[in-house]
Structure formats: structure tokens, C-alpha cells
N, C-alpha and C positions, 0 to 999 in steps of 0.2 A: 539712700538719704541718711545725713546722720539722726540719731540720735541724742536728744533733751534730756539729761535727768535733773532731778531735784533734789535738795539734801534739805534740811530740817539741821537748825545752829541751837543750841540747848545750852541756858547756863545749867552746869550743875552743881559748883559749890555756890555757897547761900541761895538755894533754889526754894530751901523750908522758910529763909527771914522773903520771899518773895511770895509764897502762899501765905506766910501770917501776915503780909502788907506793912511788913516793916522796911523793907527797901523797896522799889519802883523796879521795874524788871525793864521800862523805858529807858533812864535814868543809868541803867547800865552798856544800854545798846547807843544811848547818844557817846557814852565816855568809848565805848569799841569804835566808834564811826569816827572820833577822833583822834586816836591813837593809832590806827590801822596804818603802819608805812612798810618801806620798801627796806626797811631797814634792819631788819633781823633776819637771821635763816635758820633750817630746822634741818638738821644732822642726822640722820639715821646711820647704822651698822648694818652694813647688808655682803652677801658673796657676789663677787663678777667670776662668771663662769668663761671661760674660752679656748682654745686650742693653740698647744703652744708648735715649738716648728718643725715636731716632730707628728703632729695630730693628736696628740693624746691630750683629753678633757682635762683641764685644771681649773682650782678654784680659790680666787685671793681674797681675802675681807678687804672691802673699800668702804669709804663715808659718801653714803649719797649726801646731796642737799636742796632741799626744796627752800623758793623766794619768791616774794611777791614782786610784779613788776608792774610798772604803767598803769598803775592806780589813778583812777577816775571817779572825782568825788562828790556828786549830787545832792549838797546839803539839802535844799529845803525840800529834797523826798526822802532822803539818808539811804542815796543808790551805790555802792560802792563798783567800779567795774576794774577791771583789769584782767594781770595774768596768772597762775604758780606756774615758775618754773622748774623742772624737776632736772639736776644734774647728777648723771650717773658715770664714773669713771667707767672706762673699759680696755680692754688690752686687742688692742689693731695688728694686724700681720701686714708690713709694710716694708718695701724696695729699697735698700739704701745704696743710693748711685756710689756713693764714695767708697762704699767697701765691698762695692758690691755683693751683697747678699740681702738675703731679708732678716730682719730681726722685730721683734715685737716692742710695740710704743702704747705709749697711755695716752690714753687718750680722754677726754672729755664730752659725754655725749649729754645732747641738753632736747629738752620736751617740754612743750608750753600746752597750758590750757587756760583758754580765756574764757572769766565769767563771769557773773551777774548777781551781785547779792544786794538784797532787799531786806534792811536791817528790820524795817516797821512788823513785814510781815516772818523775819529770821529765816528765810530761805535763799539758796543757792540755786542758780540751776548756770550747766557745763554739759559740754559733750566731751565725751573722754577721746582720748588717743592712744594711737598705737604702744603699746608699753609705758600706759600711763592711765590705765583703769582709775574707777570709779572709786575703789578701797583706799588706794594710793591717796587718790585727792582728798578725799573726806580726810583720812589719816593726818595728812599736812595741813589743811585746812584749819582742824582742830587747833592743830601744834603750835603752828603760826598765831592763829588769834590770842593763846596763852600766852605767847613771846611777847607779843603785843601790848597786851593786858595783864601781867602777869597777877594782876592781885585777885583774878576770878580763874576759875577752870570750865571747860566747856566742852561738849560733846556734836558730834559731825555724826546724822546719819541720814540715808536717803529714805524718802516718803516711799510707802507703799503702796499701790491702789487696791481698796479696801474689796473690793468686787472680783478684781483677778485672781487676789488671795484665797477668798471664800471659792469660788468657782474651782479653784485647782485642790481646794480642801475636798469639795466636795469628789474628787474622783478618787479620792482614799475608800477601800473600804476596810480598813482596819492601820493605825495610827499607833507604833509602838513606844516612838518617842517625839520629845520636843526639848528642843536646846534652844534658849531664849535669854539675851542680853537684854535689858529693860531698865530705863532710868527713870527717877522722878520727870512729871509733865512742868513744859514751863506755864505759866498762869496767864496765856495768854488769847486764851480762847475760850468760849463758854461751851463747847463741846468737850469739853475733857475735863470738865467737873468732876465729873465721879473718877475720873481717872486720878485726881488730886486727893479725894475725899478715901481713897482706895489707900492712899502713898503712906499713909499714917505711922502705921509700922516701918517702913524705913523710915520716916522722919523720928519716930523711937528712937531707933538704934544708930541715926546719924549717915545711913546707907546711900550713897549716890549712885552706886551703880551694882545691879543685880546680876549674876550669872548662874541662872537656874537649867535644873534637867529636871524632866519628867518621863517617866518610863512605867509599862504597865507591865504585868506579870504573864510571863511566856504561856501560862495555863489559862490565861482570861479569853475568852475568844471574840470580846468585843474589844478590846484594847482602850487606850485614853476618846474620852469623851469631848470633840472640839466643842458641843455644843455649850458644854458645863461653864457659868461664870468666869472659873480661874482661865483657863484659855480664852474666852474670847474678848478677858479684859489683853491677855497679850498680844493676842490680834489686832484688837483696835491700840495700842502702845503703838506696836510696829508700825498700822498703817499711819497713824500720826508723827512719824519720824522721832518715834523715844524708845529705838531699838530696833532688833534683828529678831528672828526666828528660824529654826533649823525644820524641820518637819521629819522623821523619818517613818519610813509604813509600806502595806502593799495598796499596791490600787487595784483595783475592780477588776483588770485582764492580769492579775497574780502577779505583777511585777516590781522587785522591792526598787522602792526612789524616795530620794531625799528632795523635798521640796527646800531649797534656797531662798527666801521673800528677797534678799539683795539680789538674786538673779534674776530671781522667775516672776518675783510680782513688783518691782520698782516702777514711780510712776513716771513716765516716759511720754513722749512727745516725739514726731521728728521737727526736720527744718531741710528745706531745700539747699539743695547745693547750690555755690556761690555766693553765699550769703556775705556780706559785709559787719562790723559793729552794727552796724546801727538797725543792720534786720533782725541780727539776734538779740540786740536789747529789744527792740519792741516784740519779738518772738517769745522774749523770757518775760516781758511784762504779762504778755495774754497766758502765756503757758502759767505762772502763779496766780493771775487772778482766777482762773478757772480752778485753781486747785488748794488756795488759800482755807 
């Protein structure tokens, strides 16, 4: 069955004038709900790898591009539905009758994924595709809303379940490092006060987005403490979808592993196969309300 996940939409510039209640963090999401079109696309630089007509591995820079399509607009809930779609050029080894031989053609290879964004509560939820993961789409997602809206910046990440997290923490029994992306919280939930009340110092120094390491000293034979405040404000960051965490350590049967929270602890759902729209909207309604 596939799997649901869920991303977490984040303004991040003027995220401080919306904890000092001097802009509406609503008031933002209504202007995104109405700018949102089909009308802009987001460019990346990327390699197409393929085999030319000798077998041998080469690789060209091409411009992917990701678009929004078939936008479906739910004013009086502000449910937005649709697709991105992702276009990747690629090079085809193909038959040509007229000169008879094969030669290598460009081609354009294209990947949709439809979803389901709930501006009230700023969550996404998508199942990903074959060459079109979950990174990909948050990545675009992000871009596209910017294109959209250019006069705010905003951040894509998936929620984490706060329980799987801890559970898989706890099989560490020594915790060497921690690499941890973390952004200011938006102000939009009374669980994450302190997570607000905490942000102070990036709101000092103007910081939108954190990219900290933490490492403990080869000769300590306890290693970093998850239990200690500073980590498990990032823990709870992450599982509220205002960041990522990297984990590295041994666990308990002596074996060194990097725990991934975007891999290992995303909060996930499935949905039966042959679903239509309209099971996956109401699939994506109950999957956020239960996780809102």
C-alpha cells in the first residue's frame, strides 16, 4: 500500500513581526491561498546520467523543472488540491528507420504527484513517486510557493512522529553526533511556546535558519546527552516540522548508524490502493486531523 506523508509549510522571513503580533500569520496564508497558480515554474541544475552508443556512462547538465497543475481551490476551508509536476530531460537510445541505426534523442521525461494542502492548519500531505521522493517535493514546493508569493520566503519540511523518534533514540547507547537544520516555529499553535520563547536569540541576530553540529569528545565515554534541554528542544523542532536531525552513534548491539528523522521517523499513514481524488482527500483530511 502506498504511503501518506505530511510536510509542515513555515513562513520564515517576518516570522519575528508574527511572534511580536505585528503581522497576522492568517493574513499571510489567505494572500498564499490567492496567489497560488499554475503559473510559474521552478528550474533547478541537475546531471542526466545515461549510456551513450558505445555503453559507456556519461553525464550532461540539464534544467529540471517543477509546475503546479490542476489546481483545485476550496475557498471557504482554504484547501488547495492539485499536482507538481516534475520534468526531467533525459537522453533515450532510439531506432531511427530512415538511417537506419540507433542514435541518442532527448527526451522529456515528466512525474506528477498530487496533493493536498490545508492552508488553516499549513500542512501537506502526498505520497511520493518513483523518482520523485519526498526531498524533491518539499524542495519544489517550497520554491514554487516563493514564485508565487515572492514577497515572503518559506520553508517545506516533513513532520516527524515524536514517539518513533524517541523510541529509535532510545536504542542508541552512546550518541557521538547531531546535525540539525532548525528554523524559527510559526505562532501557530500553543504547543510550541517555548519553542517561540526559546527563538529569541536568532530573533537577536535576525537568524532564519540554523545549521548546527554537535559532537562529543572521543575520550567521554557517555557521549552527547539526548536527554539534556538543548537536544530535546531539537527534537521536538523536528517532530513539529521546523527541521531535520541527523543522529550519529552506536546502538546497544555495537553497531555504528545514523539515524535520518526524514527517513526513519516521518509521519506517515498508508491508503489503499485504487484510490481515487476524492479518497485521498478525505484520507488527507483524517490523516491531519489526527496529527494537527
Amino acid at each position: 500500500m502506498p504511503y501518506m506523508y505530511m510536510s509542515k509549510v513555515n513562513l520564515n522571513s517576518k516570522i519575528y513581526e508574527v511572534h511580536d503580533k505585528k503581522i497576522k500569520l492568517q493574513s499571510i496564508l489567505d494572500e498564499l491561498f490567492d496567489n497560488i497558480s499554475d503559473e510559474h515554474s521552478y528550474i533547478k541544475d541537475t546531471v542526466s546520467t545515461y549510456e551513450d552508443l558505445l555503453g559507456q556512462e556519461k553525464k550532461r547538465e540539464v534544467k529540471e523543472e517543477y509546475i503546479f497543475t490542476e489546481l483545485d481551490k476550496d475557498k471557504q476551508n482554504k484547501i488547495i488540491t492539485g499536482n507538481i509536476v516534475r520534468i526531467k530531460p533525459k537522453f533515450v537510445e532510439e531506432y531511427n528507420r530512415e538511417i537506419k541505426k540507433n542514435v541518442l534523442n532527448k527526451r522529456e521525461e515528466s512525474t506528477n504527484i498530487y496533493f493536498y494542502f490545508d492552508l488553516y492548519n499549513e500542512l501537506i500531505t502526498f505520497c511520493t513517486r518513483n523518482k520523485f521522493g519526498h526531498s524533491q517535493f518539499n524542495e519544489a514546493f517550497k520554491n514554487l510557493l516563493e514564485l508565487n508569493l515572492k514577497k515572503y520566503g518559506f520553508e517545506v519540511f516533513l513532520k516527524k512522529d515524536k514517539s518513533v523518534l524517541e523510541e529509535k533514540l532510545s536504542r542508541f547507547k552512546r550518541v557521538d553526533k547531531v546535525v540539525a537544520t532548525i528554523i524559527p516555529p510559526n505562532a501557530n499553535n500553543n504547543d510550541v511556546d517555548d519553542l517561540i520563547n526559546d527563538s529569541y536569540e536568532y530573533k537577536a541576530a535576525n537568524i532564519k535558519k540554523a545549521k548546527l553540529e554537535y559532537e562529543s569528545s572521543p575520550q567521554s565515554s557517555e557521549g552527547l546527552d539526548m536527554q539534556a534541554l538543548a537536544m530535546q528542544r531539537l527534537i521536538k523542532s523536528a517532530s513539529y516540522g521546523y527541521g531535520d536531525l541527523n543522529v550519529h552513534g552506536k546502538t546497544k548491539d555495537d553497531t555504528y548508524e545514523v539515524l535520518r528523522t526524514n527517513k526513519d521517523a516521518a509521519v506517515i499513514t498508508t491508503i489503499e490502493e485504487g484510490y481515487d481524488e476524492n479518497e485521498f482527500n478525505k484520507q488527507a483530511q483524517l490523516f491531519i486531523s489526527s496529527k494537527k
